[in-house]
C-alpha positions in Angstrom: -1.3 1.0 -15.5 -3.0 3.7 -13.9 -7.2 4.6 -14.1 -8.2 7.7 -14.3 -11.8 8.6 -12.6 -13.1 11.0 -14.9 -16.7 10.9 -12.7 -16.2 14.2 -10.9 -15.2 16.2 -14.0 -11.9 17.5 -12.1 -9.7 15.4 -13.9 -7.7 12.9 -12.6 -8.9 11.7 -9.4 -6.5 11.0 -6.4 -5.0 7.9 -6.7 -5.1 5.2 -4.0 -2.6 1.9 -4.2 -1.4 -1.5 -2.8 2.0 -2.6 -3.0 3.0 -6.3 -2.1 6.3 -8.3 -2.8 7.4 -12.1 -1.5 10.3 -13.9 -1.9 10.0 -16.6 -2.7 7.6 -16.6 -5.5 3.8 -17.2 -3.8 1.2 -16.9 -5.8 -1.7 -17.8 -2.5 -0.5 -15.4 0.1 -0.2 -12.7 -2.2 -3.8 -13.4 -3.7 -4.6 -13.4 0.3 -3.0 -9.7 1.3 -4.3 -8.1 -1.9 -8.0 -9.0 -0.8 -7.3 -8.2 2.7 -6.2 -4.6 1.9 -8.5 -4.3 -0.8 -11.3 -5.3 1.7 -9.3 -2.6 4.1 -9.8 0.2 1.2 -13.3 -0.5 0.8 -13.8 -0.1 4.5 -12.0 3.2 4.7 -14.1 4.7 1.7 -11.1 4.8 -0.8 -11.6 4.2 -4.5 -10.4 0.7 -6.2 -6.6 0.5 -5.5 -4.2 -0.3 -8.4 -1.8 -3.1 -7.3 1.8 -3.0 -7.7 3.2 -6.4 -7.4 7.0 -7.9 -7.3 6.4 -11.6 -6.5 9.4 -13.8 -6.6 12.0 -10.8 -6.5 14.5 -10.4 -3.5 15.4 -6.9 -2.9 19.0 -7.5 -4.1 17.2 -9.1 -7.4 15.7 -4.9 -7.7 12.3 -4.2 -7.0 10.6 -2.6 -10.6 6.9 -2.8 -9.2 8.4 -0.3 -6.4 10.3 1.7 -8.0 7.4 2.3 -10.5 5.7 2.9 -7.8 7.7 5.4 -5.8 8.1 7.6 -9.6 4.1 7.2 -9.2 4.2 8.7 -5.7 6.5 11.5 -7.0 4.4 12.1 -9.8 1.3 12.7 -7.7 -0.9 9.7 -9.3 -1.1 8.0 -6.0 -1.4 9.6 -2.7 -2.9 6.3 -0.5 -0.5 3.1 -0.1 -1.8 0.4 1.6 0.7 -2.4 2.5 0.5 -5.5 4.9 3.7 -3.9 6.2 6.6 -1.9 5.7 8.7 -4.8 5.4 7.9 -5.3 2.2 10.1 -1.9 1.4 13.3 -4.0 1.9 15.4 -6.3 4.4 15.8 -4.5 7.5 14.3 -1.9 9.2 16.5 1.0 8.0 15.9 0.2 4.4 11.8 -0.1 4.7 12.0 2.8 6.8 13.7 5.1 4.0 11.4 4.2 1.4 8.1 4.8 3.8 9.7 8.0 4.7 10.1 9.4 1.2 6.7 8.0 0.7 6.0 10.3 3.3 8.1 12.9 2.1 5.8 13.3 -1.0 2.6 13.6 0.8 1.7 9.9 0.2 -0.6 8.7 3.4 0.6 4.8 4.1 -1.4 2.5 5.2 -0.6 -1.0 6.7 -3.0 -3.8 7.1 -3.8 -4.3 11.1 -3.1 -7.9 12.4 -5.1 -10.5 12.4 -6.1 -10.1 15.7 -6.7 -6.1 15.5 -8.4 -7.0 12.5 -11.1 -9.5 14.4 -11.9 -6.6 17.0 -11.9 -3.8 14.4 -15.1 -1.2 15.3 -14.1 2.3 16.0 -13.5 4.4 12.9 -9.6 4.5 12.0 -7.1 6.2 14.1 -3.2 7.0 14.2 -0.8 8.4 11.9 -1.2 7.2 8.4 -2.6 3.9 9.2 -6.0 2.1 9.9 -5.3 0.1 13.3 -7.4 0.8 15.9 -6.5 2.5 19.2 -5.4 0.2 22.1 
């Protein structure tokens, strides 16, 4: 599931991913947010991400793509997540929050895709903590 960039000679290169989930089941606007924060990576210099995907699945269904993920954060093979938001983490607020917090917890830098309209007017280089959205 994971590439390794052997290019450098250090081993296994720091790991940079994208995490998206829908319910229900959308095959279109998933294919959309994976370009978008694909485009966002190659934009910010990052490497390729790897895409962990749970399309279809409510939270209550479990979430296997995350959970892979998060043992992936704890492992140290990814230490970039780029996400359209951290709604996809769970229902509410409290839930998504916990999961982006031990995200942060193991030194993984989260990213969430700007708005549409940030997105438009996007020129200065990135700014905040974690994400890419520019300053107001």
């Amino acid at each position: 599931m994971f590439a390794v960039d052997r290019s450098n000679d250090t081993g296994q290169a720091a790991r940079v991913a994208i995490y998206l989930r829908s319910y229900p089941f959308d095959v279109t606007g998933m294919e959309c947010q994976r370009r978008a924060l694909e485009e966002l990576a190659f934009e910010a210099g990052l490497p390729e991400p790897v895409t962990f995907l749970d399309n279809g699945l409510r939270v209550a269904d479990g979430l296997p793509a995350r959970d892979a993920l998060l043992r992936a954060v704890a492992a140290g093979l990814v230490d970039t997540l780029l996400v359209p938001g951290t709604y996809v983490f769970g229902l509410g607020d409290d839930e998504a929050g916990a999961v982006a917090d031990e995200l942060a917890r193991h030194g993984c830098r989260l990213i969430q895709l700007p708005s549409r309209r940030a997105r438009g007017r996007r020129a200065e280089p990135p700014v905040g903590r974690g994400s890419l959205t520019p300053a107001a």
